[in-house]
C-alpha positions, 0 to 999 in steps of 0.5 A: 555836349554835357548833356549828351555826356549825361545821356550816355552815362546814364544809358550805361548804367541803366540798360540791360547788359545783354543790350550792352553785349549782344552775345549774351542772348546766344553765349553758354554762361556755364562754362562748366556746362560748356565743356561738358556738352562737347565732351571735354573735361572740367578742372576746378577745386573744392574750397572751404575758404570763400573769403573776398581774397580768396575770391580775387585769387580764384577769378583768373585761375585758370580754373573751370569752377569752383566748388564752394564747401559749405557743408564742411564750412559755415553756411553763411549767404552773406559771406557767398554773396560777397564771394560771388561779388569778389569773383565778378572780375569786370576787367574780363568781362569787358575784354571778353565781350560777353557774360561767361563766367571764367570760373564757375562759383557752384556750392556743396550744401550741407544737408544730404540726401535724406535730409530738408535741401529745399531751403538750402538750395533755393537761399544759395540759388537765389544768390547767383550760383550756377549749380549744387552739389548734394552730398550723399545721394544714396536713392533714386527719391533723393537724386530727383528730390535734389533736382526737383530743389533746383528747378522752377515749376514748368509751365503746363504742356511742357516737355520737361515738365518732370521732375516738377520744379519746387523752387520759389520764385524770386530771381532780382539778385540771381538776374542781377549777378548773371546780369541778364533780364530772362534769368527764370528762363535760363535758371533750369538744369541742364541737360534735360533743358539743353539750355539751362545753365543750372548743374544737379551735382549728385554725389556717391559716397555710400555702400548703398549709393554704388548699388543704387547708381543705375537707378539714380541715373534714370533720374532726368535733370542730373547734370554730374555724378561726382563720386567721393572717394574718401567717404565712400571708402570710410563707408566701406569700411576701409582707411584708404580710398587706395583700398581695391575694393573702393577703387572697384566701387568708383569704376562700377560707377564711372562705367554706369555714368559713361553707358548713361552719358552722364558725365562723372566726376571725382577728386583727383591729385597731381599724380592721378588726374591724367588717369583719371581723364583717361578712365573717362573722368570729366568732372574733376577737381585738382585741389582743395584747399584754400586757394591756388597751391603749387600742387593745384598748379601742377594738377591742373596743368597734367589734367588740361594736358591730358586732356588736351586743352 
């Protein structure tokens, strides 16, 4: 009987977790990517604190995703590690059954548009999160740039095969925190895979980015334009982002995303997050500081109302 017990324990511990859950071959691990598929709205917040605690307070949020902030915080990859480590909420997963991600852990980078990303994306990638956000893409070179960082190169023949992947491969950890064998297969952006589980974040903060914005949506593989009110209308030159000739740059874009089908997203408050999914807005965060504040609460709760959920 010992012996058999050993067996057992042994079993768990060694086979693969899509052995154990079954679902996890057929189950959308973004959840983020999940609801935007169907249309439906996702709520998350931008955080600069990716501390342990901090960790254990987002995973069972009621969030959506995460962004975690490194452009504006340190770009430290072990600290994420032990972030991602943090949000592996293991009581959830056993409940649920299968491998989604409650919260989604997505990363802003430092480097914009016109700067090296390539590095920067493949050492946040290769740690296990499930998409990048690139601050101020201002053209059509740097969107596809942004895209091609994320992609592994496709095989010959392959309908995708643009924008060509420059991602370096070595998947062990990233396979490791989805907690699947194909993770190479999975790891590519969604929509142009419509089974990739990867999201290209681009964002819109410029004079020049709101002229060019037709241009960059032509780009395959962007899975959300998210535009940044508060640089953008620094950009433009004025101290509020309330200002109307802001607010008539974000509509220009929302509109352009919505005539491509590409959702668009955008910092919301308390106060404007049911507008704003109203306006059509499916990407939003609803807070950003270092964790669950009451005015992220009551945020969250107006945008999952008004959107129906």
């Amino acid at each position: 009987m010992g012996r058999l017990r050993h067996a057992v324990v042994l079993f768990v511990l060694l086979a693969p977790i899509s052995n154990l859950y079954p679902q996890a071959d057929s189950i959308r691990l973004n959840k983020a990517i999940e609801l935007l598929a169907n249309d439906e709205a996702a709520f998350g917040v931008l955080s600069f604190d990716y501390s342990l605690n901090n960790a254990r307070s987002m995973a069972r949020s009621g969030l959506d995703f995460i962004i975690i902030d490194m452009e504006h915080a340190p770009f430290d990859i072990e600290q994420l590690r032990l972030f991602l480590l943090g949000m592996t909420d293991k009581r959830m997963i056993g409940e649920k059954g299968n491998l989604q991600a409650d919260v989604v852990p997505l990363v802003r980078i430092p480097a914009t548009g016109s700067e090296d990303v390539l590095w920067q994306v493949k050492q946040v990638l290769d740690v296990g999160v499930f998409g990048v956000m690139f601050p101020s893409v201002n053209n059509r070179q740097e969107a596809e740039l942004a895209v091609r960082a994320i992609r592994y190169p496709q095989l010959n023949g392959a309908d995708d095969y643009e924008p060509a992947g420059l991602r370096g491969r070595n998947p062990a950890n990233a396979s490791w925190y989805w907690g699947i064998d194909d993770y190479h297969e999975k790891a590519d952006v969604w929509p142009l895979d419509p089974a990739g589980e990867l999201l290209a974040i681009i964002q819109i903060e410029t004079p020049e980015a709101v002229t060019n914005i037709d241009d960059i949506l032509r780009v395959p593989g962007i899975g959300v334009i998210f535009i940044g009110p508060s640089d953008l209308s620094t950009a433009m030159g004025y101290a509020s982002a309330a200002a109307p000739e802001v607010e008539a740059a974000i509509q220009r874009v929302l509109q352009s995303c919505i005539a491509a089908g590409v959702p668009c997203a955008i910092t919301t408050s308390a106060n404007t997050v049911a507008q704003r999914i109203e306006e059509g807005f499916r990407f939003v965060t609803v807070g950003a500081d270092g964790g669950l504040s009451g005015f992220t609460t009551e945020a969250l709760t107006r945008g999952k109302t008004a959107a129906g959920r």
